[in-house]
N, C-alpha and C positions, 0 to 999 in steps of 0.2 A: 372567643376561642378560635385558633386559627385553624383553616378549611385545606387541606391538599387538595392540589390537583382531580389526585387519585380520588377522592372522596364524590366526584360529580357522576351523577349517574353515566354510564357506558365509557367511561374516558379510560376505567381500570381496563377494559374490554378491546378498546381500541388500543392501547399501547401493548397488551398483550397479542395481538394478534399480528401489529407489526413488531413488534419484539420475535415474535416467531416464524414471520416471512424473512426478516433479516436474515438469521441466524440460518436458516434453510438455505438459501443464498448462496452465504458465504461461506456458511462452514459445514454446508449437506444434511441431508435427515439424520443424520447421529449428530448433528451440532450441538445439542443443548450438553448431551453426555460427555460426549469429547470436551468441551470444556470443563464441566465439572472432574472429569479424572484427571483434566491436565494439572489443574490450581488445586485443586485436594490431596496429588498424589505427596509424598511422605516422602522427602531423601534432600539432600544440598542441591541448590539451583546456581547457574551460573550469573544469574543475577539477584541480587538481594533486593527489596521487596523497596529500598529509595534510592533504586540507580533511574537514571533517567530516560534508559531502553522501556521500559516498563508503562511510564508514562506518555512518551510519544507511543508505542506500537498498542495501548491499552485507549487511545484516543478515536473518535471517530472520524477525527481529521484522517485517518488511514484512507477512507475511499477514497477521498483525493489525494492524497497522496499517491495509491497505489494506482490511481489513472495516471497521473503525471511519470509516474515514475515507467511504464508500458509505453509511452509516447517518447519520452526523450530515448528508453532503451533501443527504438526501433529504430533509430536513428546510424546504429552502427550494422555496416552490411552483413557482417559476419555471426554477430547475435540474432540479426532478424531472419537470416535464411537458416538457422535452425531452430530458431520459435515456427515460421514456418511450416517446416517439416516436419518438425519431431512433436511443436507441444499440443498439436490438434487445436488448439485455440477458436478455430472456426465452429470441428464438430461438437465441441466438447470444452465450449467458454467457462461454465459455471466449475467442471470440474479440475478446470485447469487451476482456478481464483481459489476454492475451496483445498486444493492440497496446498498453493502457496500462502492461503493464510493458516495450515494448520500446522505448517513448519515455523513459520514469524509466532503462532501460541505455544507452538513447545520448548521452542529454542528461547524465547524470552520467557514464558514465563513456571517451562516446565522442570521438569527436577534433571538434573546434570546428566544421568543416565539416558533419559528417553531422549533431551539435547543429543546428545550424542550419537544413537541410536537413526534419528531423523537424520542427521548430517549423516552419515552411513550410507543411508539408503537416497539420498540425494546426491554423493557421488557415484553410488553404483548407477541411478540413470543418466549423468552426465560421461561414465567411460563408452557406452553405448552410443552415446549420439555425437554421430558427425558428419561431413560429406563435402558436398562443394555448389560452391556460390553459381547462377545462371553465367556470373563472368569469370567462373573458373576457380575462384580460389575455395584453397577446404579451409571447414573451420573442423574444430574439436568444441563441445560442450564443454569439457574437461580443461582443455588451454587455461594458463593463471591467468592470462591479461584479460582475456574474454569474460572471464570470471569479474576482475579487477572491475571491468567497463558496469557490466551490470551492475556489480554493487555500491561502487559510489552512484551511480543512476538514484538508485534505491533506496540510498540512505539521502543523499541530495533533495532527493523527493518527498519524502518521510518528513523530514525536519520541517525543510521550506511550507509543508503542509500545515505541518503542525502550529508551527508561530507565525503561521496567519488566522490558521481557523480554530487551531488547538483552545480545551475550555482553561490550560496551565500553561502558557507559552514558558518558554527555558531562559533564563539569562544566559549570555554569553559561556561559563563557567561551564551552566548545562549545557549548552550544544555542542561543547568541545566532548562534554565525558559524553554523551549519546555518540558522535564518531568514533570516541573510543569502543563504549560497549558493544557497536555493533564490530569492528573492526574482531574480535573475539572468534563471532561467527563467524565470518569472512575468512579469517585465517583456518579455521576448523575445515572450511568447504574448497578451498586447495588455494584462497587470495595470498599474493607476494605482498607481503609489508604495506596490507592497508592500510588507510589515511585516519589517523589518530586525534588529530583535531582538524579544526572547519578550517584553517589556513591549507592546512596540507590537504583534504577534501578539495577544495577550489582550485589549488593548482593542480589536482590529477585529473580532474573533471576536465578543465583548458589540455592537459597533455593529452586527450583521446583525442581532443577538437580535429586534428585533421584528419582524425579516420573515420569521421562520419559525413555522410552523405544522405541525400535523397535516393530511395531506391521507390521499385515499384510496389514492391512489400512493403516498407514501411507506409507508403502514402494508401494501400489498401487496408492496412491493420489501422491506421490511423481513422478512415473511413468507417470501418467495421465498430471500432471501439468509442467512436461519437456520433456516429450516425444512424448506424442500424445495428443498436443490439441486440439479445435475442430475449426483449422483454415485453411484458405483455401493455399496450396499452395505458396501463393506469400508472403503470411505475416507471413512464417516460419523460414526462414533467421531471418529478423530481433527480432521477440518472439526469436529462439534461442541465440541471444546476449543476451535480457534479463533475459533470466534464467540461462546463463552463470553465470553473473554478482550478481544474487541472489546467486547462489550457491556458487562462490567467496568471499559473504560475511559472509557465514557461518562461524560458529566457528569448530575445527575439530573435537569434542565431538558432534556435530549435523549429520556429513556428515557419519559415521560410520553405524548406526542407521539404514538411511535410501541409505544404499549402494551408495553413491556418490564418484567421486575421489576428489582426493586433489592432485592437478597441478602446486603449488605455482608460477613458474617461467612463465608459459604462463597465470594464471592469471594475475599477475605484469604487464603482458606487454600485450599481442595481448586484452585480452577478458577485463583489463581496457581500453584501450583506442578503442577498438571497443564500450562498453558501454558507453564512455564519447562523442563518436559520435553519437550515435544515442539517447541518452538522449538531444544532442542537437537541432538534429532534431526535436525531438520529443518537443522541449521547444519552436522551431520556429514557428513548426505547428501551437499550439495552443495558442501563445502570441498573443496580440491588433496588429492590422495591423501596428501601428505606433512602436511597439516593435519590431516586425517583419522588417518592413523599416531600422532599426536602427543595426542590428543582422544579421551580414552575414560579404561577400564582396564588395569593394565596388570599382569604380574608379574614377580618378582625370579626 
């Protein structure tokens, strides 16, 4: 008779309890709730339940993802001096991570209204935020190009995450329609004729290439977000995998910038398959207990 995982004394105990630091984390003490209303609520979604936004942003490849995707963003001086300014990021990390993953669960995987409703109130804080660079120049939150910049960042990051660490990597076919599905949102949130497949994603990506720069911002949020984040001890270790594994998927035009190395051979090997462990882990944690039963070792 075969044995789950879950079946070994304390191991139900231990996935439960990281199952619930996670989720606190990333999606705040109403996490557990907020998901359940988002995936139970009743009405048309803008994505149907085998599009392939669903899959990458339902993946735990997200954390790396969502480091990579903070790193290359910082990279343009006009997004990072109002990340700076406006998104508190220093005092206020976890709450910053928790509203933008609670926008990526509605808008992927929630019903068309509340979609909408989140973009709503995501542009009302972008007409608020604006100002001007230490070297003078203003930005707007609100500007499409700035918009533009961020989101291919973010889809760029997402993907590249996913079919490296993802447990369903996309064929080709799927990574075009994921740029599509995301391009959706993008348009909703003020983007000018986002990038619809990954040919057109890679060329808008190279068109920002000469407006990013090394600033001092980005080389301190760079700092902040791999070096000292505001985690306790015990969950250093494994965060340090994940920004490994972010910073692995940079391109080497990004890692210069923001004083990073480039390791090639111990990425390949130790710090992929360290991330491919603990993306596992981390897929366990938080899968259906009958996912979970199914996802492991097992004996005869």
């Amino acid at each position: 008779m075969a044995v789950s995982i879950l079946d070994i004394p304390g191991v139900a105990a231990v996935r439960q309890r990281l199952r619930a630091e996670l989720l606190a984390r990333v999606a705040g003490p109403s996490g557990p709730e907020n998901r359940a209303r988002i995936q139970d609520a009743r009405g048309p979604r803008w994505f149907g339940p085998e599009r392939p936004i669903r899959v990458v942003h339902g993946d735990a490849s997200m954390f790396i993802g969502g480091l990579r995707a903070l790193l290359l963003q910082s990279l343009h001086p006009l997004a990072m001096a109002a990340v700076a300014a406006h998104s508190g990021y220093r005092g206020d990390p976890w709450g910053r991570l928790q509203r933008t993953s609670t926008f990526l669960a509605v808008t992927t995987f929630g019903t068309a209204e509340d979609a909408r409703q989140a973009v709503e109130q995501v542009r009302a804080v972008h007409a608020r935020v604006s100002g001007t660079t230490a070297q003078g120049e203003p930005y707007r939150a609100s500007d499409p190009h700035l918009l533009g910049w961020v989101h291919v960042a973010e889809v760029d990051s997402f993907l590249r995450a996913h079919q490296r660490y993802g447990a369903r990597p996309l064929d080709a076919a799927g990574c075009d329609a994921y740029v599509a599905d995301t391009a959706r949102v993008a348009e909703a949130l003020g983007v000018l004729d986002p990038p619809r497949d990954q040919a057109a994603l890679t060329a808008r990506l190279a068109a920002y290439r000469p407006e990013l720069r090394s600033t001092a911002e980005a080389r301190d949020a760079a700092r902040f977000l791999l070096l000292d984040p505001p985690l306790p001890w015990a969950a250093r270790g494994p965060y340090a995998i994940l920004a490994a594994g972010a910073v692995g998927l940079l391109p080497s035009w990004a890692r210069s910038p923001l004083r990073l190395p480039y390791l090639p051979i111990t990425e390949a090997t130790g710090v992929r398959l360290a991330g491919h462990g603990l993306t596992r882990t981390i897929r366990w944690a938080m899968a259906p207990e009958a996912a979970a039963r199914s996802d492991g070792p097992s004996e005869g």
